[in-house]
C-alpha positions as CSV (number, residue, x, y, z in Angstrom):
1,X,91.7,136.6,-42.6
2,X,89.9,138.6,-39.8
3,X,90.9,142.5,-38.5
4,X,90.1,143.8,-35.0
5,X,88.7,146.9,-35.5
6,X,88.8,149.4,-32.8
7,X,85.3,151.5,-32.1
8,X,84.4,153.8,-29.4
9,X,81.1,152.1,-28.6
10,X,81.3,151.4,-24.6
11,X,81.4,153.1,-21.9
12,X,81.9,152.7,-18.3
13,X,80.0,153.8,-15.6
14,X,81.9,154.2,-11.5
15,X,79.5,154.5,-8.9
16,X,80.3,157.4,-6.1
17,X,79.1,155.4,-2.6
18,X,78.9,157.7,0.6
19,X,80.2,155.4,3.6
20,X,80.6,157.0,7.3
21,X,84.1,156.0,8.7
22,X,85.3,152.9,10.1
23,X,83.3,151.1,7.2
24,X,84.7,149.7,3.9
25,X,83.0,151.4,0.9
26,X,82.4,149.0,-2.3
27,X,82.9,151.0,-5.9
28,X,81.1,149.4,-8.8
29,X,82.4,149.4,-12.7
30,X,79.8,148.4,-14.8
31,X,80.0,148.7,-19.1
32,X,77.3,150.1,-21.1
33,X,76.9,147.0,-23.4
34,X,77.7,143.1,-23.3
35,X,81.6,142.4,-23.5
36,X,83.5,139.4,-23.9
37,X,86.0,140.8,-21.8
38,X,87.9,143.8,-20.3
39,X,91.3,145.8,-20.0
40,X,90.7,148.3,-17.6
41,X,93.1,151.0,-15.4
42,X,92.0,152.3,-12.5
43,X,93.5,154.6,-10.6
44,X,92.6,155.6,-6.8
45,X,94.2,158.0,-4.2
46,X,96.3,156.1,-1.8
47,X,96.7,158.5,0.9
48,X,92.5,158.7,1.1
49,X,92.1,154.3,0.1
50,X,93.3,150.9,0.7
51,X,92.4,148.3,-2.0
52,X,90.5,145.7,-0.4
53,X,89.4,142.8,-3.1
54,X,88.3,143.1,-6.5
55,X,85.1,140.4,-7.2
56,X,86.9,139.4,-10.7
57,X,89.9,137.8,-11.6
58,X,93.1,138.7,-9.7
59,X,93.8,142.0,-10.6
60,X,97.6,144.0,-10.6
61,X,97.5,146.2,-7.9
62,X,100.7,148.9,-7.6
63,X,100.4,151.9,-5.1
64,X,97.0,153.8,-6.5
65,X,96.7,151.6,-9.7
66,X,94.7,148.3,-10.0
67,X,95.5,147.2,-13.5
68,X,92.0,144.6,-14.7
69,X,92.6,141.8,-17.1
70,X,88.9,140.2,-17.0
71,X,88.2,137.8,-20.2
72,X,84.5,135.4,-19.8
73,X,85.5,131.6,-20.8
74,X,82.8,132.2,-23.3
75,X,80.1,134.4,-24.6
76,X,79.4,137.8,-23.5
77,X,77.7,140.1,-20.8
78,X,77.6,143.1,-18.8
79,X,80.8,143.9,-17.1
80,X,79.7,144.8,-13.6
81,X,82.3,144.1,-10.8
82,X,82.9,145.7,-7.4
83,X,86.1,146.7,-6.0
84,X,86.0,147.1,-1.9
85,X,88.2,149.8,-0.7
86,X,89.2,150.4,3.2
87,X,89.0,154.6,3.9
88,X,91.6,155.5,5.6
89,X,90.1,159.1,6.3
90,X,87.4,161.8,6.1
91,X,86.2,163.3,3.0
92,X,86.1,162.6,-1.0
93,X,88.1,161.4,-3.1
94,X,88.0,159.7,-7.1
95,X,88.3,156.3,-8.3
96,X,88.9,157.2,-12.2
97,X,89.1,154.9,-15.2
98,X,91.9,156.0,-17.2
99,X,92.5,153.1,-19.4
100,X,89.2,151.3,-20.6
101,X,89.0,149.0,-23.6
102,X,86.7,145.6,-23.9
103,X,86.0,142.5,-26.3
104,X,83.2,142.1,-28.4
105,X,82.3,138.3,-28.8
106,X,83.3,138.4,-32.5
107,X,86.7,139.4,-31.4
108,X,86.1,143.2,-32.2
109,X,88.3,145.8,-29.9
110,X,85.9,148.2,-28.4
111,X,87.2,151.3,-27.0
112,X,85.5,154.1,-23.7
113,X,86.3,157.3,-22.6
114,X,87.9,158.1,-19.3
115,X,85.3,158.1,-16.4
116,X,85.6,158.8,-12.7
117,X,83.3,157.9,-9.0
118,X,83.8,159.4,-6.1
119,X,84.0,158.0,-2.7
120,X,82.8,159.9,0.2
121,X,84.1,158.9,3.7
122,X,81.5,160.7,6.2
123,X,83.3,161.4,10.2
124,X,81.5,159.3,12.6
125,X,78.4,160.9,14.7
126,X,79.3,162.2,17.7
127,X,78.1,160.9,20.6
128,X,76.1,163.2,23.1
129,X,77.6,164.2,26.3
130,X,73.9,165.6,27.3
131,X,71.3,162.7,28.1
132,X,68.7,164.7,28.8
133,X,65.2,165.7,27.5
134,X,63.8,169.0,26.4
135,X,60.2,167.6,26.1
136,X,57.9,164.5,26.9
137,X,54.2,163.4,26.6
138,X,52.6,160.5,26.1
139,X,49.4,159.7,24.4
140,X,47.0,158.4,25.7
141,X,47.5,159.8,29.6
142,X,49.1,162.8,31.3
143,X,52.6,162.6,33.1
144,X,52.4,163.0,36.5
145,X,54.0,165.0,37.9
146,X,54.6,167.6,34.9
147,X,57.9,167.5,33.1
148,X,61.1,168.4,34.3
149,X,64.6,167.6,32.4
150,X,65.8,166.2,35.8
151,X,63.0,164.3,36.4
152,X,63.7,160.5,35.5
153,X,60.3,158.8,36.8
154,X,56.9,159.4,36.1
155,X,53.5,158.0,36.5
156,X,50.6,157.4,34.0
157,X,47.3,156.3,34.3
158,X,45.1,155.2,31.0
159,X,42.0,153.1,30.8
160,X,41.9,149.1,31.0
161,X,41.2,149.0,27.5
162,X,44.6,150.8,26.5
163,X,47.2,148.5,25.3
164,X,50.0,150.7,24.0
165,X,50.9,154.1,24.8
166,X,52.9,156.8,21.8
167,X,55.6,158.5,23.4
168,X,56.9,161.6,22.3
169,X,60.1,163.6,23.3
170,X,62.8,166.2,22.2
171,X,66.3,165.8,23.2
172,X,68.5,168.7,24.6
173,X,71.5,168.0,22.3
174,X,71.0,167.6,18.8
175,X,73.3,165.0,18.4
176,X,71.1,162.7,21.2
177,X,68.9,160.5,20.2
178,X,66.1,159.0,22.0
179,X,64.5,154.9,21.9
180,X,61.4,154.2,23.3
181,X,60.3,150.6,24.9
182,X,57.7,148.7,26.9
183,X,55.2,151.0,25.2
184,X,53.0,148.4,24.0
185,X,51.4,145.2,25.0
186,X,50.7,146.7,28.2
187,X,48.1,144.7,30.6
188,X,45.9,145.8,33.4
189,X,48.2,146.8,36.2
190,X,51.7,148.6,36.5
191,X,53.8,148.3,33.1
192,X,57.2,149.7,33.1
193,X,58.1,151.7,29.4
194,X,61.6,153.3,29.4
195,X,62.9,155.9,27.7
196,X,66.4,156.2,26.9
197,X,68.9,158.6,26.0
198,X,72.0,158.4,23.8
């Protein structure tokens, strides 16, 4: 006859993922060693999460609690799954294992420790109600006229051999940020770059 014998020879690892708001964050479980299977509780806070999907088999999922019941056909591997949460606000908050045991391939009950992730839900960047700059050159050339923060139009003049132009500027509000384009592959003549603020 054969006994299961339990041993506390895996562990569990729950990654922490920083996601900014509006985006689902994914939360991987992975085991230290090759199991045949797993029986896994995980426990999440349902005020800060939504449960999503699991990439396993169907799981049991009660308010905060997905219970995991994940056997291989055969042979053994890695556990490494992902569960996808939805945020449902700002800040940080754990995704703990608090039941973890697995399956060797000989049948033998392996046993981990309680581990926990944490998910961190970053607000969205606020948009900048001030589009204008604090500084601007360009290189090669000289703007013409000089800067001015209300000025929106100005004229360079470089050599025919130039064919792109670095531009480089400093918005008023930090929260602005600044893209730069037609800057390159310029030809002999007038060539339009435009910078813009956001």
């Amino acid at each position: 006859f054969s006994v299961n014998t339990f041993a506390a020879d895996v562990s569990f690892s729950v990654s922490s993922p920083t996601v900014t708001e509006g985006n689902n964050v994914s939360v991987t479980i992975k085991s230290s060693i090759a199991v045949a299977g797993v029986d896994l509780t995980v426990q999440y806070d349902a005020s800060s999460l939504e449960f999503v999907s699991y990439s396993g088999s169907s799981p049991t999922v009660s308010n905060g609690s997905i219970s995991i019941v994940d056997y291989r056909t055969s042979g053994s591997a890695v556990y490494s799954e992902t569960i996808v949460f939805k945020p449902k606000k700002v800040g940080s908050s754990s995704v703990k294992i608090t039941k973890c045991t697995a399956s060797s391939e000989q049948g033998d009950l392996l046993s981990g420790s309680p581990v926990s992730g944490t998910v961190t839900v970053k607000a969205k960047p606020v948009a900048s109600s001030d589009a204008t700059l604090k500084s601007l050159s360009v290189s090669p050339g000289k703007l013409s006229p000089s800067f001015s923060s209300s000025r929106t139009e100005y004229e360079v003049s470089v050599a025919n051999s130039v064919t792109s132009v670095a531009i480089s500027a400093k918005t008023n509000h930090s929260a602005a940020k600044y893209s730069v384009s037609g800057n390159t592959k310029l030809s002999v003549g007038n060539n339009t770059v435009k910078v813009r603020v956001a």
